[in-house]
LUMNUMI-270815 format. One record per residue: residue in three letters; residue number from 1; y, z, x of N, C-alpha, C in turn. Coordinates in steps of 0.1 Angstrom, whole numbers. Atoms other than C-alpha are relative to their C-alpha. Layout:
// residues N
ALA,NUM,Y,Z,X,Y,Z,X,Y,Z,X $
...
//
This chain:
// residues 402
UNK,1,-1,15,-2,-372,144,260,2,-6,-14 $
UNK,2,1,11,14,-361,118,236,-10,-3,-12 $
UNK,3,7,5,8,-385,106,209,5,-8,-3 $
UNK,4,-5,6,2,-361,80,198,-3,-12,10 $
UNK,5,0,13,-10,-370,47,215,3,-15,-10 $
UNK,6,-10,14,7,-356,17,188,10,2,-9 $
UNK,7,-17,-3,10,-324,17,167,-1,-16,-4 $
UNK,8,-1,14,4,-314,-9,142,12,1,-3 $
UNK,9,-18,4,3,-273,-20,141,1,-5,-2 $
UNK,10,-3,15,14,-261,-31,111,17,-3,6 $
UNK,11,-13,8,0,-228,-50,119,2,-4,17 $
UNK,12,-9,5,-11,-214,-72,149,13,0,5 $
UNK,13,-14,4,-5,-178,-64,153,1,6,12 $
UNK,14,0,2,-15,-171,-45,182,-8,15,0 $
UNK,15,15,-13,2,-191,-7,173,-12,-10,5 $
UNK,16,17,8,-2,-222,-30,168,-5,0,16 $
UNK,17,7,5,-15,-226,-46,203,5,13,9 $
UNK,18,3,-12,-15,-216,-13,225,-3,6,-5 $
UNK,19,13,-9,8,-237,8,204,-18,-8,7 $
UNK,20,15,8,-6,-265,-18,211,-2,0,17 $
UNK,21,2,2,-14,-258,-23,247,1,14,14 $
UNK,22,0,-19,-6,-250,21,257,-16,1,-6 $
UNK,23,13,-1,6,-286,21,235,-8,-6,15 $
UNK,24,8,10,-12,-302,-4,260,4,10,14 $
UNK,25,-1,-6,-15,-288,17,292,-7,14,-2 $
UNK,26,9,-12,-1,-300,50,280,-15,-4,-4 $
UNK,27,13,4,4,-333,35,275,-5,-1,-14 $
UNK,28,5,2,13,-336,27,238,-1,-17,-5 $
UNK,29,2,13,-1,-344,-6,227,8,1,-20 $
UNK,30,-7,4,14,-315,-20,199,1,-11,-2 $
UNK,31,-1,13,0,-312,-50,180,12,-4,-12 $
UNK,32,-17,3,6,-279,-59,160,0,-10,-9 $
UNK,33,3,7,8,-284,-73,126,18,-6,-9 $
UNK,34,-10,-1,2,-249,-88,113,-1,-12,-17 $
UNK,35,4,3,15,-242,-102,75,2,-15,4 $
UNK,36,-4,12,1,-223,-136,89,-7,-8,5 $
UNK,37,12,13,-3,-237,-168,95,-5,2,16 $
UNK,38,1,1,-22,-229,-163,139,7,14,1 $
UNK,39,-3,-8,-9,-213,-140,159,18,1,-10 $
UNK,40,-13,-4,11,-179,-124,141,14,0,3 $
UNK,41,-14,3,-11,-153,-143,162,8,-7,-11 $
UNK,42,-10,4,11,-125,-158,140,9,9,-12 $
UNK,43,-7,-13,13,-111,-121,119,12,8,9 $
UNK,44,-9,-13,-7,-81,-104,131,8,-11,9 $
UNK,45,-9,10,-13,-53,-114,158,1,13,10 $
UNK,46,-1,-7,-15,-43,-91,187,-1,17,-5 $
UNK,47,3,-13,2,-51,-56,190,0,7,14 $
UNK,48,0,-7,-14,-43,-28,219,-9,8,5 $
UNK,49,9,-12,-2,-69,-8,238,9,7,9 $
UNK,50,-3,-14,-13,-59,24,253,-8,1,12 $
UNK,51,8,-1,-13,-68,35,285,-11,4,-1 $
UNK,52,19,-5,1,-97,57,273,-10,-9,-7 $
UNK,53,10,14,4,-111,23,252,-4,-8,15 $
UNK,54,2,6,-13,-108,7,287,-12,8,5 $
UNK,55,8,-8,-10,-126,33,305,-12,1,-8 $
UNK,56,15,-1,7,-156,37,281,-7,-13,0 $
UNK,57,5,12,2,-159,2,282,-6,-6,15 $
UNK,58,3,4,-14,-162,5,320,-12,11,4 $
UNK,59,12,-8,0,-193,28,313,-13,-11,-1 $
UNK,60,13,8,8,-214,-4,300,6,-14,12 $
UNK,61,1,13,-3,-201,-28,324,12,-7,-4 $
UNK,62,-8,5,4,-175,-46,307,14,1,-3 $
UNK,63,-13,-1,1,-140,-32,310,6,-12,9 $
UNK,64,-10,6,-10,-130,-57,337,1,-14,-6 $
UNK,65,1,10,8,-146,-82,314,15,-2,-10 $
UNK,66,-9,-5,11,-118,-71,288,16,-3,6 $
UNK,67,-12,-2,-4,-90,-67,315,3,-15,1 $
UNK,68,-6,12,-4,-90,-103,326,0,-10,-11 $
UNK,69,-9,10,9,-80,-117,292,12,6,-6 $
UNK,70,-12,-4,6,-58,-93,284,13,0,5 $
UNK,71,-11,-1,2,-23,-89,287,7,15,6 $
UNK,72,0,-14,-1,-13,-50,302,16,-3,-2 $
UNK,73,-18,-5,7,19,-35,285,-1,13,8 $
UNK,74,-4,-8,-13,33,-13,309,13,14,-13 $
UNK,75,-8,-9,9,61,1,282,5,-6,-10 $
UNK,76,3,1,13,66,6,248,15,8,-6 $
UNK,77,-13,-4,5,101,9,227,-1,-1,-13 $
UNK,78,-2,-3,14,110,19,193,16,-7,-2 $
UNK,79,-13,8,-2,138,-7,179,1,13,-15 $
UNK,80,-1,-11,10,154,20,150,17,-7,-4 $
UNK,81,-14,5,4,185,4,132,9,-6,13 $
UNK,82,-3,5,-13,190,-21,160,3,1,14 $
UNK,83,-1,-3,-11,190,-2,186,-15,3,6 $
UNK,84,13,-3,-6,159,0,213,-4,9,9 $
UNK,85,0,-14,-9,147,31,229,-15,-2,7 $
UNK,86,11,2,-9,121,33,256,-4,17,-3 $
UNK,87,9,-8,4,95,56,247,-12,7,13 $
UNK,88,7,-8,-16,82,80,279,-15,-5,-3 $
UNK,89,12,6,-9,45,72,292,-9,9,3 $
UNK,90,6,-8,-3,17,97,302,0,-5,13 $
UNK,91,3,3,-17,18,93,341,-12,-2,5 $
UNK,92,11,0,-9,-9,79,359,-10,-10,-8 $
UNK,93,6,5,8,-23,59,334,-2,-14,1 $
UNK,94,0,17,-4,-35,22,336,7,-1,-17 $
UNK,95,-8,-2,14,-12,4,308,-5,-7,-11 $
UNK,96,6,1,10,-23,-5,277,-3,-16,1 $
UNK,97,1,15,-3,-41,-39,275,-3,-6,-10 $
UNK,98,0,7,13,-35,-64,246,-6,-8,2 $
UNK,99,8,10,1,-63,-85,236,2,-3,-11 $
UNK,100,3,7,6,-72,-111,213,-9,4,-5 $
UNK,101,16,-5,2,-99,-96,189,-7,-13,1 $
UNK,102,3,11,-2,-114,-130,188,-6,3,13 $
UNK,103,3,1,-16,-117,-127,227,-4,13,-1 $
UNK,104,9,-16,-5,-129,-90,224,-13,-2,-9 $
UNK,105,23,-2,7,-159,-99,199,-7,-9,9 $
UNK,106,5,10,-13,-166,-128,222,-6,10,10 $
UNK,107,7,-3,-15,-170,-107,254,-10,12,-2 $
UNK,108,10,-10,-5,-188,-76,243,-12,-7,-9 $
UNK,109,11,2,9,-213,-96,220,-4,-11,14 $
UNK,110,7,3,-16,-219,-120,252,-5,9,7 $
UNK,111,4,-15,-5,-222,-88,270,-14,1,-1 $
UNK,112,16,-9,5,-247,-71,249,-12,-15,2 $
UNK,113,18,8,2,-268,-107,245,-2,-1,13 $
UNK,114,-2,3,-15,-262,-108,286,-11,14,6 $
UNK,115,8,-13,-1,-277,-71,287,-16,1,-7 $
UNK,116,12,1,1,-308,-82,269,2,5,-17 $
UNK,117,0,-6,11,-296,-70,230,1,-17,-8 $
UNK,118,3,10,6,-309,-95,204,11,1,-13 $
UNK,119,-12,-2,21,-287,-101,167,-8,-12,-7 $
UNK,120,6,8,10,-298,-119,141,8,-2,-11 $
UNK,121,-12,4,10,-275,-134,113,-3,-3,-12 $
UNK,122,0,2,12,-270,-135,79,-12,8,-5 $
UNK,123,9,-10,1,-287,-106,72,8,14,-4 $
UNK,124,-8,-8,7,-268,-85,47,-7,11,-7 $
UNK,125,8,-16,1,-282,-48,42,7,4,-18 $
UNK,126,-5,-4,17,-285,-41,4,-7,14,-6 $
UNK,127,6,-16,4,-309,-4,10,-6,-1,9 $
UNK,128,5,-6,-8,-323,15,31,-10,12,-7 $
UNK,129,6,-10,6,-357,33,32,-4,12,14 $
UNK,130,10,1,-9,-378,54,52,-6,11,-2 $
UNK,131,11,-11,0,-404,81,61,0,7,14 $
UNK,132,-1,-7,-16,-414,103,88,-5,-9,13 $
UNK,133,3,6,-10,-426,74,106,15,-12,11 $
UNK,134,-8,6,-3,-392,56,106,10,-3,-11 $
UNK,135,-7,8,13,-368,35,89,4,-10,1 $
UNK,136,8,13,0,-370,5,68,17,-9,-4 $
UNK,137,-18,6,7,-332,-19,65,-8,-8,-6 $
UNK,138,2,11,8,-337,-39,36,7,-14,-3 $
UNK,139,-10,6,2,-320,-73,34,3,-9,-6 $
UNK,140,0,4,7,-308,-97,10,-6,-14,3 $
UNK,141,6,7,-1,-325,-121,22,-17,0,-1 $
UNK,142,17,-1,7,-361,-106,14,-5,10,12 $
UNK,143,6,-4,-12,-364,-97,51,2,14,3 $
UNK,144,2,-14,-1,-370,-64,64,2,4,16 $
UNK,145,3,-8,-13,-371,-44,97,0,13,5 $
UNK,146,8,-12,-3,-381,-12,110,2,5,15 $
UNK,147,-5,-10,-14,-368,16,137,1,13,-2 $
UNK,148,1,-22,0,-364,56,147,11,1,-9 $
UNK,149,-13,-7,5,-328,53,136,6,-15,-2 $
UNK,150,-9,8,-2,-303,31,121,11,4,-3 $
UNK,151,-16,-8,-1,-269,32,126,10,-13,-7 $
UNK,152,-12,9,12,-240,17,102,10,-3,7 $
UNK,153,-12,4,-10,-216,-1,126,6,-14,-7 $
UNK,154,1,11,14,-211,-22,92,18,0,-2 $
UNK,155,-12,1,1,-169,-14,92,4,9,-15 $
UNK,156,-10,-10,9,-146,1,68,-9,0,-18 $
UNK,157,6,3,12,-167,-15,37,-16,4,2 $
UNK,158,15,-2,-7,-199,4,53,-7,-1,-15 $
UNK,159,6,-3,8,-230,-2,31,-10,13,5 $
UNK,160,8,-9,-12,-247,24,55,9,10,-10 $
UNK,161,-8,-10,2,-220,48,45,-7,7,-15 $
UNK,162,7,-4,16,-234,49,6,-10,5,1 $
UNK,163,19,1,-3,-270,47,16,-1,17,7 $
UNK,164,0,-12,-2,-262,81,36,0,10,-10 $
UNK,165,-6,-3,9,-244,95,8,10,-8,-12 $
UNK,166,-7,8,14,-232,75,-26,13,9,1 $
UNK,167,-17,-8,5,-202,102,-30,8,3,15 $
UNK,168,-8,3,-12,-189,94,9,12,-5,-5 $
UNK,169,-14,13,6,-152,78,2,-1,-11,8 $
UNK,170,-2,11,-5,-144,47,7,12,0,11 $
UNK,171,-18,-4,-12,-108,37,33,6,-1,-14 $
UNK,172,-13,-2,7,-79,46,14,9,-16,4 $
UNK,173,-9,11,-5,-51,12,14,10,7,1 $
UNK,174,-13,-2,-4,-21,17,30,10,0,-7 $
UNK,175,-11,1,4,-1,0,11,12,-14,5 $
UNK,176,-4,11,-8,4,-31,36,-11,-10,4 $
UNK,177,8,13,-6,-9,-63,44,0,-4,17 $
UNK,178,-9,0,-15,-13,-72,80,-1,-17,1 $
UNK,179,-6,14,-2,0,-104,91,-4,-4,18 $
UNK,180,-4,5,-16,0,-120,133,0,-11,3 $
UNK,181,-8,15,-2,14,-149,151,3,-1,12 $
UNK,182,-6,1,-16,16,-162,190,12,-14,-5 $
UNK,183,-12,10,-4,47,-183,192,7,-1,14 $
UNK,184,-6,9,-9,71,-202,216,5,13,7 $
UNK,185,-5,-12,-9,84,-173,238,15,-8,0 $
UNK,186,-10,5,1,117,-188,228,12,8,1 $
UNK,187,-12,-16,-6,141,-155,232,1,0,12 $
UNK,188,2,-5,-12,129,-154,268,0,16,1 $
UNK,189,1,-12,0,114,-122,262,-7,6,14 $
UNK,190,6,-5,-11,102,-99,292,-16,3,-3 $
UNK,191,11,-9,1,64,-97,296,-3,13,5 $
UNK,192,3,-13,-5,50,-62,297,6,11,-10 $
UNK,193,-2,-14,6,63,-45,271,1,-3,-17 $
UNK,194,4,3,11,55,-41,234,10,11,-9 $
UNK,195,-13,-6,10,84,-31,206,-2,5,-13 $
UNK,196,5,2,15,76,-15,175,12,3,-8 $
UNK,197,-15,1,4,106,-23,153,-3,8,-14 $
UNK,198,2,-7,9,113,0,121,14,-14,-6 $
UNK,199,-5,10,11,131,-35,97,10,8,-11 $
UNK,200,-7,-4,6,154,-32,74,-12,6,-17 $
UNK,201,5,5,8,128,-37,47,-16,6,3 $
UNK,202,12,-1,-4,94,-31,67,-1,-2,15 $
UNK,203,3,-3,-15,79,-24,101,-8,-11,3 $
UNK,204,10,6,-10,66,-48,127,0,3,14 $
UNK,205,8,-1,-18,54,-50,167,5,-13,1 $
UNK,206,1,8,-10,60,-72,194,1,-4,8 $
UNK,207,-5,0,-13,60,-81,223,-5,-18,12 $
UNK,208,5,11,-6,57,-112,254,-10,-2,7 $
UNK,209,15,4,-2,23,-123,262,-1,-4,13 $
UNK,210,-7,9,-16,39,-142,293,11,-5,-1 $
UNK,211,-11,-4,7,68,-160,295,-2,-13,-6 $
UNK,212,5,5,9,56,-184,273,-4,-3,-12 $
UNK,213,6,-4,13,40,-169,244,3,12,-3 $
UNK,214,-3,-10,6,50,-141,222,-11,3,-12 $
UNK,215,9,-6,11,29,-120,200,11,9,-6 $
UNK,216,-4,-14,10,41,-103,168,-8,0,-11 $
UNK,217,10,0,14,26,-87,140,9,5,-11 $
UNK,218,-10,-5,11,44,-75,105,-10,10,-6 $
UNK,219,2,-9,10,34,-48,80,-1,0,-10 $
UNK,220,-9,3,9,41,-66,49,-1,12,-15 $
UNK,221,5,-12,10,42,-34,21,-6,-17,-11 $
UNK,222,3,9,12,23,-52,-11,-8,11,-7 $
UNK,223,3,-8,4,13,-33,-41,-11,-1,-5 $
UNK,224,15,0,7,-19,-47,-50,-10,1,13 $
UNK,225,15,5,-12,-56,-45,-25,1,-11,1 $
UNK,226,3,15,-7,-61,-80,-11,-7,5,13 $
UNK,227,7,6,-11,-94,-81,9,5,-6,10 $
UNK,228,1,8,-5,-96,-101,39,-1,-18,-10 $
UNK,229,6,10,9,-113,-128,18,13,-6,-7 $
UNK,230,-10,1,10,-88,-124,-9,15,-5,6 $
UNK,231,-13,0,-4,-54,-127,11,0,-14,5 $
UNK,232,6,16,-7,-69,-159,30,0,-9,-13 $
UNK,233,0,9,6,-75,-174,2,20,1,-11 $
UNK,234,-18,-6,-2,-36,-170,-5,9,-14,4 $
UNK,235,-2,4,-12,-22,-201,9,9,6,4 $
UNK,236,-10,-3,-14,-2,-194,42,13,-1,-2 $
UNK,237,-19,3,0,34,-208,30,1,9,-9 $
UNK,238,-3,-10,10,32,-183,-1,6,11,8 $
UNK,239,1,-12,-5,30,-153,24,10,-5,13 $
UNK,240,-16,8,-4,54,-174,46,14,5,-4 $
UNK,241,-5,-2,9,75,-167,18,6,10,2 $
UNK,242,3,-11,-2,73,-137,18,4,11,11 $
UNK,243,-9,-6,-15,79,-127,52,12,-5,5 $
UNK,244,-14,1,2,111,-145,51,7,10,-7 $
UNK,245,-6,-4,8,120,-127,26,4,13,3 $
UNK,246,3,-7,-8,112,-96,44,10,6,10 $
UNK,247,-7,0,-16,128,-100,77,10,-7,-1 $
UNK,248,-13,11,-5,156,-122,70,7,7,6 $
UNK,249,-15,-6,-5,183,-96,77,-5,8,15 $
UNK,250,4,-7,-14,161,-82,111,5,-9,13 $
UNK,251,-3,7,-14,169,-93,146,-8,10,6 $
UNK,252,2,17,2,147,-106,160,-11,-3,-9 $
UNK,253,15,1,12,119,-102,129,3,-12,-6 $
UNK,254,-3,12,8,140,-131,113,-6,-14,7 $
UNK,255,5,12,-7,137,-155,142,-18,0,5 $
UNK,256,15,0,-1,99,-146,146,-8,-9,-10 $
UNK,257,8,8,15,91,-158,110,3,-14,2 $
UNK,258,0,11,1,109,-186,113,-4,-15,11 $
UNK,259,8,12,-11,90,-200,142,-13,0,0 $
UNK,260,15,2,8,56,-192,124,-1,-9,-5 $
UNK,261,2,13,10,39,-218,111,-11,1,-13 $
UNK,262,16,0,6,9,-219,83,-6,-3,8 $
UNK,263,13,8,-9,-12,-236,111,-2,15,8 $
UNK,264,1,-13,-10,-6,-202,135,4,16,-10 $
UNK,265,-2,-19,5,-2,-169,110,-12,-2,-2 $
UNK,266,14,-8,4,-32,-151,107,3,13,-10 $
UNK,267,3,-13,13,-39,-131,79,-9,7,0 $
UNK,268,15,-6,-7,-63,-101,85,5,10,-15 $
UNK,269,-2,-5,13,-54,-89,45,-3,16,-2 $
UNK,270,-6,-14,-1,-51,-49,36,-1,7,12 $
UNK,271,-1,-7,-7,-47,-25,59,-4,14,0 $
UNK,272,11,-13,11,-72,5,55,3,14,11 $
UNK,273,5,-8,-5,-73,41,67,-11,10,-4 $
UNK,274,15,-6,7,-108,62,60,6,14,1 $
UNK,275,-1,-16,1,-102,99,49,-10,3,8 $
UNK,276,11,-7,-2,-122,124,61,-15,0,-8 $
UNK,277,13,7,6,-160,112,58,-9,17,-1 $
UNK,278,8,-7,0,-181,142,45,-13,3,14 $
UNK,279,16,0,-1,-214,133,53,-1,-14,14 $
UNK,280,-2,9,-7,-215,114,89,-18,-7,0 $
UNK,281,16,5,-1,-257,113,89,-8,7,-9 $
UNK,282,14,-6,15,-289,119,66,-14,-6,9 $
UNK,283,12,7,-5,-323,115,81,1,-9,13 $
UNK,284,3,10,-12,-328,87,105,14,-9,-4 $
UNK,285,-15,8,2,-291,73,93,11,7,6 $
UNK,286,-13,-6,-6,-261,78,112,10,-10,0 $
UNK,287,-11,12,-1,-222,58,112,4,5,13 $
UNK,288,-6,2,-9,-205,48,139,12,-10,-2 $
UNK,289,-13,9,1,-167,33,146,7,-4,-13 $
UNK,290,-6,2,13,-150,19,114,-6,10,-15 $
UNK,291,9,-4,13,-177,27,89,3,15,-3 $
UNK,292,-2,-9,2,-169,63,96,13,6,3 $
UNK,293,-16,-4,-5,-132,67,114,6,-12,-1 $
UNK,294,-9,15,-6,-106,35,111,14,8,-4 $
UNK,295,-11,-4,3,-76,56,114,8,-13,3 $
UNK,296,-3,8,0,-51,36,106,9,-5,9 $
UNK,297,-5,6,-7,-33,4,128,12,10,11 $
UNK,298,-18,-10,-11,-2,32,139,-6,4,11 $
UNK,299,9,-12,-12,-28,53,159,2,-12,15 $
UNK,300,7,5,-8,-32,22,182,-14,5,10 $
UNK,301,14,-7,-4,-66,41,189,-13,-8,-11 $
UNK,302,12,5,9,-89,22,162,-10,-3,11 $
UNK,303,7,5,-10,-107,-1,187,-8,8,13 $
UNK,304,8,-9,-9,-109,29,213,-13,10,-3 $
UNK,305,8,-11,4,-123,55,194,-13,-8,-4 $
UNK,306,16,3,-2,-150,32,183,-9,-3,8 $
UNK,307,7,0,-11,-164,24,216,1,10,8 $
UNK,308,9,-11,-7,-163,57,225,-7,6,-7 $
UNK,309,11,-4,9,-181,69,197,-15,-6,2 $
UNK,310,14,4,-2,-207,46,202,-5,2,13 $
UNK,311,3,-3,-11,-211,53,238,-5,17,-6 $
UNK,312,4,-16,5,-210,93,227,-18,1,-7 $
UNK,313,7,5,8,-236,82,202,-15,-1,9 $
UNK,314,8,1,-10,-258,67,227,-4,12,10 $
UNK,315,5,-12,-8,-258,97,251,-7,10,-6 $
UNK,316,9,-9,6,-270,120,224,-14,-2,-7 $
UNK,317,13,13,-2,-295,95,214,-11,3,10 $
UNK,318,8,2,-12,-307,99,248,-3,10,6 $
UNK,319,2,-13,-10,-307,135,258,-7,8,-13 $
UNK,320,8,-8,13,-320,151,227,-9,-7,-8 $
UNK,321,9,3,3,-350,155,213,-11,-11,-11 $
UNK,322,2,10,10,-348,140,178,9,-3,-6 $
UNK,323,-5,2,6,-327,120,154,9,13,-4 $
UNK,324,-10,-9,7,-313,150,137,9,9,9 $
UNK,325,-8,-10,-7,-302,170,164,13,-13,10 $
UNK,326,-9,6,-7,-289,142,185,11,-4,-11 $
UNK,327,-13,3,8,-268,130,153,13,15,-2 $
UNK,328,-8,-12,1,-256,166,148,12,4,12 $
UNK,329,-7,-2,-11,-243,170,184,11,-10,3 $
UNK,330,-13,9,-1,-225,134,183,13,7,-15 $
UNK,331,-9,-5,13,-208,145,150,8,7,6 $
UNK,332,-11,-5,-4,-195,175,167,10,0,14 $
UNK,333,-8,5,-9,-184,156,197,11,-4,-6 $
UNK,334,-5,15,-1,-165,131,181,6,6,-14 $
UNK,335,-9,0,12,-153,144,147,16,7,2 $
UNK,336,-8,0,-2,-125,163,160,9,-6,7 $
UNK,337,-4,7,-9,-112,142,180,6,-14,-5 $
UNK,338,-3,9,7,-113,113,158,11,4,-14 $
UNK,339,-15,-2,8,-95,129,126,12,6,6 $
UNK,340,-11,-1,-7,-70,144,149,7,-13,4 $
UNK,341,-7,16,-4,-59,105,161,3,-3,-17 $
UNK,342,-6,2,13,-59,99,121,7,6,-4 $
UNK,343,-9,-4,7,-41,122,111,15,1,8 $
UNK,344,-17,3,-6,-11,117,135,5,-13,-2 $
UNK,345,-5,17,6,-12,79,124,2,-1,-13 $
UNK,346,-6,-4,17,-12,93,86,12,0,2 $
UNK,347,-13,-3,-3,20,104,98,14,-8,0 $
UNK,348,-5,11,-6,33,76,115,5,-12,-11 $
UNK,349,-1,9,12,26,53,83,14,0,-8 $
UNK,350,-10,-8,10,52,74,61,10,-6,5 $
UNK,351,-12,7,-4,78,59,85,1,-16,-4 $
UNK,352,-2,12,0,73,23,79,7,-7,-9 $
UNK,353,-12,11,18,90,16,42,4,9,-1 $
UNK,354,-14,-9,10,114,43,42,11,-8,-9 $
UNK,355,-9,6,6,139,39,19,14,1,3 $
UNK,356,-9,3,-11,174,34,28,7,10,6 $
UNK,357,-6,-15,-5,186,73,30,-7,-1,13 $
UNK,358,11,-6,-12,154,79,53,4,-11,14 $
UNK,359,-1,7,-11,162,47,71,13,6,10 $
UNK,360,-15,-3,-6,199,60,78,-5,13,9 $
UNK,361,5,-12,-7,183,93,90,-8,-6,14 $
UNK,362,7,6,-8,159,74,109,6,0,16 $
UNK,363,-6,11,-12,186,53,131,7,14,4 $
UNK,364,-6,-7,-6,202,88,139,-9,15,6 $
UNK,365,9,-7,-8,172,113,143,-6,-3,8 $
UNK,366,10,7,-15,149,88,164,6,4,14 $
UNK,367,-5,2,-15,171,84,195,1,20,4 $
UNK,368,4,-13,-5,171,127,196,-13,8,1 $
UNK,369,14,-1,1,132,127,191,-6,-4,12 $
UNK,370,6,5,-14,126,103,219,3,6,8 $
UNK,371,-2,-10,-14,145,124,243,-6,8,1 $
UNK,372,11,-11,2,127,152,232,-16,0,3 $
UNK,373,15,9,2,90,134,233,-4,11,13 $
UNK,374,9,-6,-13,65,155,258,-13,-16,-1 $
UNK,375,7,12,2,46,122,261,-16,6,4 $
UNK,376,14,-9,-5,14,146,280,-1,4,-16 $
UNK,377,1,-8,12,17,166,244,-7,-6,-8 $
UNK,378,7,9,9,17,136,223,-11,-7,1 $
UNK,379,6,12,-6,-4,110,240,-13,3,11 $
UNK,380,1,-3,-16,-14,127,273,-20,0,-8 $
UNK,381,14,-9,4,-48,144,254,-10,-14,-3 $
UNK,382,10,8,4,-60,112,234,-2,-13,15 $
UNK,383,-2,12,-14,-51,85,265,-11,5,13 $
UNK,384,8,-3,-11,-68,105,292,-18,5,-4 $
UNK,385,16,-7,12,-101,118,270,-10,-20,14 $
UNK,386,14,8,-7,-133,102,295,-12,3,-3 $
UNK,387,11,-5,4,-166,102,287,-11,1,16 $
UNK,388,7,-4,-12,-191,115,313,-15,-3,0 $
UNK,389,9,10,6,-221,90,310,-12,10,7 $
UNK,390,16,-6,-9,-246,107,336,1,23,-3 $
UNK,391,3,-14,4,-239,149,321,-8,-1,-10 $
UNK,392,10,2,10,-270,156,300,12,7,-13 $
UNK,393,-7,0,17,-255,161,262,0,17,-2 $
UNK,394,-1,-9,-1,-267,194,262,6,9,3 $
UNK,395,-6,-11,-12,-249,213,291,21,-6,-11 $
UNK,396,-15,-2,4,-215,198,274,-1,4,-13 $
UNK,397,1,-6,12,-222,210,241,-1,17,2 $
UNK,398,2,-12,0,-229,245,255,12,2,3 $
UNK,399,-17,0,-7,-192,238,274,7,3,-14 $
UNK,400,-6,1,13,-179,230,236,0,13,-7 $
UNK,401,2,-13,2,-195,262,221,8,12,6 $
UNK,402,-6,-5,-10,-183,281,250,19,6,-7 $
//
């Protein structure tokens, strides 16, 4: 039986609250401490959940929540020196559903406070202690609090991550800024399907929201780090600029930019992927979702993998005896599984600023790659991956060994 009955979650983005609210169903009582003033709606613009994010999320109650603001992309094309190729599909699969992060921190942080999980704001974690009775988050505001376990669902800038281990790495930068923007659906583009265009210059996404609004995002390479913080404070026509400059010679990347406004681009400033994290727990500390996996934006798996980790998380939590063993067994749920998605999106990155040889290769190897594609091979494994909420942790871990 358990021993674990409180947990304390440092961050609100989207780890935080389904960590907090899989905690609450396996019987542990969590409370979700976050650095910003409210709730962490306002960062980011659209982002895709895969089917298996859907489906974990329909473990806690809230996938249907998710479906009915989203957007389902049904199929997905690769534009390769102006030409567009439709990209095979795992069969059987519900299609991928584009949300609003905005609208995804909204619903699962209502959720969780809907499920009974408290948060508390502005409450920025600057050390961690503890003993065999527990452990103590310390926070810059003087204030303290106290639980069996806490878990670092703090993001890519984990302070949890150090406090584990100081010589954990930090995310690696890409190498790109991200950019997003709903506009006029003025192409009369088809909804349902989302394009990832390889530019003359640099890679973007996009696709029709309805037939009304279009969503695209850009890639923009930049050679220096820019924070969030830092890119924001940037103004908007500079990076305007910029992405003119960019896409002019693209169809249709050119006419996208130029129906951005500064009032509608969103800036969600570098673009991070996390190496391989050593040290995932120590004691009564464990990470979860960004802080310890944010493979990067290519995978479109970020968003999933961390609400299945935190569900994972939760179950081990719940079926084992104490902190160290249940952290042990989520680790070896979830680690291969997670750098595998990273490292096919490492991959992926390499394509985005070839240079002009690679691009010429590009526009003539793609179109004999896609035919080739086993879409089960590539896709089939991470897309269909379910988690099995009611199998004790145990009996599948003996399965894993096995």
């Amino acid at each position: 039986m358990s021993t674990t009955q409180s947990a304390l979650v440092i961050g609100g983005g989207i780890a935080g609250p389904v960590t907090a609210t899989a905690l609450l169903k396996a019987g542990i009582a969590a409370r979700v401490y976050e650095a910003y003033p409210g709730p962490t709606f306002g960062i980011g613009s659209g982002l895709a959940l895969a089917p298996n994010g859907v489906a974990a999320l329909d473990l806690i109650g809230a996938g249907d929540l998710v479906r009915a603001v989203a957007d389902p992309i049904s199929r997905m094309e690769l534009s390769v020196g102006g030409k567009r190729l439709s990209t095979p599909q795992p069969a059987g699969l519900e299609p991928l559903q584009l949300v609003d992060r905005n609208d995804l921190h909204r619903i699962l942080h209502d959720h969780a406070v809907a499920a009974g999980v408290p948060f508390e704001y502005e409450k920025r974690l600057v050390r961690v202690t503890e003993d065999d009775a527990g452990v103590t988050a310390h926070f810059a505001d003087g204030s303290t609090a106290t639980a069996d376990v806490l878990i670092g669902a703090d993001g890519v800038r984990s302070t949890v991550r150090g406090q584990i281990d100081p010589a954990n790495p930090g995310p690696d930068y890409t190498g790109m800024i991200g950019f997003g923007a709903i506009i006029d659906n003025h192409l009369g583009l088809t909804p349902g399907s989302m394009v990832f265009a390889f530019g003359r210059r640099a890679y973007y996404l996009y696709g029709a929201l309805d037939q009304d609004r279009i969503m695209w995002g850009a890639n923009l390479p930049h050679p220096d780090y820019l924070s969030l913080t830092e890119a924001r404070a940037i103004p908007a026509e500079h990076w305007l600029q910029r992405l003119r400059e960019t896409y002019s010679d693209d169809d249709p990347g050119a006419e996208f930019v130029r129906h951005t406004t500064a009032a509608n681009l969103e800036t969600q400033g570098a673009l991070h992927i996390m190496p391989p994290v050593p040290r995932w727990h120590r004691g009564r500390m464990v990470l979860v979702g960004d802080s310890v996996h944010a493979p990067s934006n290519s995978s479109g798996q970020g968003a999933s993998l961390a609400i299945e980790s935190s569900i994972q998380l939760a179950r081990c939590l719940r079926d084992l005896p104490d902190p160290s063993s249940a952290f042990a067994a989520y680790e070896r749920l979830r680690r291969p599984r997670v750098e595998g998605v990273a490292a096919r999106a490492r991959k992926i990155n390499h394509s985005k600023t070839p240079g002009p040889v690679a691009r010429r290769m590009m526009s003539v190897l793609m179109p004999m790659m896609i035919k080739k594609m086993d879409p089960e091979q590539t896709m089939g494994a991470e897309q269909r991956y379910r988690i099995d909420w009611e199998a004790p942790v145990r009996t599948e871990l003996s399965a894993v060994r096995a």
